[in-house]
C-alpha positions in Angstrom: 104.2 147.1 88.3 107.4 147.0 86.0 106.8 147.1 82.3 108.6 144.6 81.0 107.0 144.3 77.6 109.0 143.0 74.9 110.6 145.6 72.7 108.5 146.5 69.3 109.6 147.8 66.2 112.6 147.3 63.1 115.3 146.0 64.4 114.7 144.4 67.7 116.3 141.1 66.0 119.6 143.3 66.0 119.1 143.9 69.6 118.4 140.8 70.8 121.6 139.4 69.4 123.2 142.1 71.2 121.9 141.2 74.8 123.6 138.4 75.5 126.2 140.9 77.5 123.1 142.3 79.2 121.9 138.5 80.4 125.7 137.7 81.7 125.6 140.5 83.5 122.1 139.4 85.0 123.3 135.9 85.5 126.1 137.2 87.9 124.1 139.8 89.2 121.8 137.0 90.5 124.5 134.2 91.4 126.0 136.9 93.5 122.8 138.6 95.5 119.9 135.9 95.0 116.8 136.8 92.3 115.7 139.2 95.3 118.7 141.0 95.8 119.3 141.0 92.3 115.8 142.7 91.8 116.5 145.1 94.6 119.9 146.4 92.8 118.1 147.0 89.4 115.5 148.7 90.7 112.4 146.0 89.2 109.8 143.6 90.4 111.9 140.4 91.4 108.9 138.3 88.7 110.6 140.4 86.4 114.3 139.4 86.8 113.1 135.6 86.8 110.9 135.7 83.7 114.0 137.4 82.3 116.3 134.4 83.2 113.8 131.6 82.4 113.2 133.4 78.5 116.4 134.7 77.8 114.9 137.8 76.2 115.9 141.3 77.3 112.3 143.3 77.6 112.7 147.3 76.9 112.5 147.6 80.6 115.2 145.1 81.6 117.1 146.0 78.7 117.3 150.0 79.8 118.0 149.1 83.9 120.5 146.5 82.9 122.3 149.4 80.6 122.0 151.9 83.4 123.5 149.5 85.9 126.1 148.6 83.9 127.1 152.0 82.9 126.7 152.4 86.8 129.3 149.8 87.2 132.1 151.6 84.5 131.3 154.7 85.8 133.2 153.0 89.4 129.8 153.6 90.8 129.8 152.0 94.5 126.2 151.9 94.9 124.2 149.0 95.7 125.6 146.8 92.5 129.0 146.8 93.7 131.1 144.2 93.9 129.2 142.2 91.4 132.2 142.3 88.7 134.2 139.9 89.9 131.3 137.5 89.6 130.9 138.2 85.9 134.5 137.6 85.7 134.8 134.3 87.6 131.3 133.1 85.5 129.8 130.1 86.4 133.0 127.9 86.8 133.7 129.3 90.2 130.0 129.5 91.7 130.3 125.3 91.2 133.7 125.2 92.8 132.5 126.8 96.0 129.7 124.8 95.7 131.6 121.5 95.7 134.1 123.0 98.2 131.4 124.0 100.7 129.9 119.9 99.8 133.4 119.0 101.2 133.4 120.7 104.5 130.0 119.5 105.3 130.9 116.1 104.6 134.7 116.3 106.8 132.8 117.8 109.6 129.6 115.5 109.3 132.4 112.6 109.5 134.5 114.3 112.5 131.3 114.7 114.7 130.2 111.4 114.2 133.8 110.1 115.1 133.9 112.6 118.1 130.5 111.2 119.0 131.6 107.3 119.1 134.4 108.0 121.3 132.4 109.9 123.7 130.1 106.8 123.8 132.8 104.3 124.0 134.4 106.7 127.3 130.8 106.8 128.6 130.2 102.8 128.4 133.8 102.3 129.9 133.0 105.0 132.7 129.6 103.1 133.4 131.8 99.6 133.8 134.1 100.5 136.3 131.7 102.6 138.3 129.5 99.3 138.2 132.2 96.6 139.3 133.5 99.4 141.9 130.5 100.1 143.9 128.2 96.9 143.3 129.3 94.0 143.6 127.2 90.8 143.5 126.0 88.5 146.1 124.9 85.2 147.0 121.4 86.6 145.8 122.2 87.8 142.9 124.1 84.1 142.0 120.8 82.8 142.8 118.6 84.5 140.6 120.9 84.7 137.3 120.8 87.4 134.9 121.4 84.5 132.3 118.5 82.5 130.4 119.4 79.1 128.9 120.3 80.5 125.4 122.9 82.3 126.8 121.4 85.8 126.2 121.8 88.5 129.1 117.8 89.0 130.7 117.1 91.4 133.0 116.9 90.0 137.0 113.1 89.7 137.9 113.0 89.9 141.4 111.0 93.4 142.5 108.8 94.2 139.7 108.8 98.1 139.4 112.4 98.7 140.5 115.5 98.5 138.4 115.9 95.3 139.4 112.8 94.1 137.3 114.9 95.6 134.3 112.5 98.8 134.5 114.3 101.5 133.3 112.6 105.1 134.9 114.0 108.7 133.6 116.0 109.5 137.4 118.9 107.1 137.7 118.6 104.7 140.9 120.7 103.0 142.8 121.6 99.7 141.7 121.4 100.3 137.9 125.1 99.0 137.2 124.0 95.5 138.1 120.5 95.4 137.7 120.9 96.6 134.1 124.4 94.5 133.6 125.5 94.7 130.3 122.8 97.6 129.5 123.5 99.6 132.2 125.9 102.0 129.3 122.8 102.2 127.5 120.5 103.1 129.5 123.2 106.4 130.9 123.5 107.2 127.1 119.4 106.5 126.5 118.7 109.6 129.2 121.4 111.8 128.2 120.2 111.8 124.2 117.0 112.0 125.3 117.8 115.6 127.7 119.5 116.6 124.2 116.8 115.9 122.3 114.2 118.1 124.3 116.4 121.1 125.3 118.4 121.8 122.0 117.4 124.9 119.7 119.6 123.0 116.4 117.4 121.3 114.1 120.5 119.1 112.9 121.1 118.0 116.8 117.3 117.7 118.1 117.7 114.9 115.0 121.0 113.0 115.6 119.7 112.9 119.3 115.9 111.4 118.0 118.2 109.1 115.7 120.3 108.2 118.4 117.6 108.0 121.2 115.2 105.3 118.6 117.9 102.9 117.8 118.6 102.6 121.9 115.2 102.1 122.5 115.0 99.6 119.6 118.3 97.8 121.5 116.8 98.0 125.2 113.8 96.8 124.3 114.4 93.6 121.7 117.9 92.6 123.1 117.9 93.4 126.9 114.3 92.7 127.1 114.0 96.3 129.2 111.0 97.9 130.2 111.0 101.7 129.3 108.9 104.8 130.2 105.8 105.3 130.9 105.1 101.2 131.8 106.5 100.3 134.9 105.6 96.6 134.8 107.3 94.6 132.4 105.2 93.5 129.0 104.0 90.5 127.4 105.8 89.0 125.0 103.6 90.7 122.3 103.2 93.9 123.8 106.7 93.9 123.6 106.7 93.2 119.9 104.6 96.2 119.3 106.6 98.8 121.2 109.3 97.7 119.2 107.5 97.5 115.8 106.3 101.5 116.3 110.0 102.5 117.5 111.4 101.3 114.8 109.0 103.2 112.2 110.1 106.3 115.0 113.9 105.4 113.7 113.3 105.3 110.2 111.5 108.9 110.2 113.9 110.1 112.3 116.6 109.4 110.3 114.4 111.0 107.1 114.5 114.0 109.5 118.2 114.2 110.3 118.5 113.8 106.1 116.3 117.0 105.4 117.9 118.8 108.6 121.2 118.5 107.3 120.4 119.4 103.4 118.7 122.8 104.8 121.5 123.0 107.2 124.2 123.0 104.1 121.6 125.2 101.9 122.0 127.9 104.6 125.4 128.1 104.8 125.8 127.8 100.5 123.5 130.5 100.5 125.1 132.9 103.3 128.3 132.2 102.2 129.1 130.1 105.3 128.2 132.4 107.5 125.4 130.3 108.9 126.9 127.4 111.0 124.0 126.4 112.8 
């Protein structure tokens, strides 16, 4: 255990006033390797270092390490200290403008991938469309049984309960989906690919977007299109239906908690690895 007992005898006022080189030195020595690293290059218990910050009081200990290291340092000494000087140049000034710089990155790229992300939807739904109106298009049955309730609000057809065209959505696409889905038929394509995301990704940030992404679907399916969704194959009751989308929605609202934390680690990493850590 290091002995980091405070200096004793006439005097140690004298000293104390001049340590305050000794604590800068410290200071950068810990902005620029972490209170481990820091620890490590002095050669003491990493307790030690952070007591030391916290009091601002040199012990005997500290103060004969931090001499040694800085004598190191004059000497041109490229041990395991080096490159620490520049740090105690900068000071604290420069440590907050990389932090602020590196809070600007993550917020340009946080904006460009949800921008990239809305036009990959926006392809997807207009793909989904002209497939639909290619391949299937209505007839005399389907003008029979309208996809329209009296309000005016789209409903799924309800002809063959268990099938798409009951408005049961199933994991495996099936034929028929563009117009048995009509206008949901985009989100039911976007629902499955989010949701393949979602269980295959190793990124914490992305298994989150994809969670936020795949609630707020479900949320729409379920309360606007009145769709039926995995595991039920039969379509619910009116208040069934109310609690499924009651519970998804308290699934959106952690889930987007989730993508909160997930991307405050994520920036943590890469302020404390210098960038290096993209992920």
């Amino acid at each position: 255990m290091d002995d980091d007992g405070p200096g004793v005898g006439d005097g140690s006022g004298a000293r104390e006033a001049g340590d305050q080189p000794l604590l800068d030195l410290l200071d950068a020595l810990v902005n620029d390797r972490g209170p481990t690293g820091a620890a490590e290059a002095l050669g003491v218990n990493y307790r030690t270092v952070s007591r030391c910050q916290r009091s601002r009081r040199v012990t005997q200990r500290m103060r004969q390490v931090l001499q040694e290291f800085r004598d190191a340092q004059d000497a041109g000494n490229d041990g395991p200290g080096a490159g620490v000087n520049h740090v105690v140049e900068d000071g604290a000034g420069e440590s907050q403008h990389d932090l602020v710089a590196a809070l600007e990155r993550e917020n340009r790229e946080l904006r460009e991938t949800v921008e990239a992300q809305a036009e990959e939807l926006e392809a997807l739904r207009r793909k989904v469309s002209e497939s639909g109106q290619r391949h299937h298009q209505p007839d005399e049955d389907d003008a029979v049984d309208s996809c329209q309730s009296q309000s005016g609000e789209w409903r799924p057809p309800r002809r063959g309960h268990g099938s798409p065209d009951a408005g049961v959505v199933t994991l495996e696409e099936q034929p028929g989906e563009a117009l048995a889905f009509g206008p949901a038929a985009p989100l039911v394509a976007e629902w499955r690919g989010v949701r393949s995301v979602g269980l295959v990704s190793g990124i914490r940030v992305d298994r989150a977007v994809s969670a936020v992404r795949r609630w707020e679907l479900e949320v729409e399916m379920l309360r606007d299109f009145q769709l039926t969704l995995p595991p039920d194959t039969e379509p619910p009751d009116e208040s069934r239906r109310k609690d499924q989308v009651r519970w998804r929605e308290e699934a959106l609202a952690e889930a987007r908690r989730e993508l909160g934390r997930a991307k405050r680690a994520r920036l943590l990493r890469r302020i404390l690895t210098l960038g290096l850590w993209r992920r």
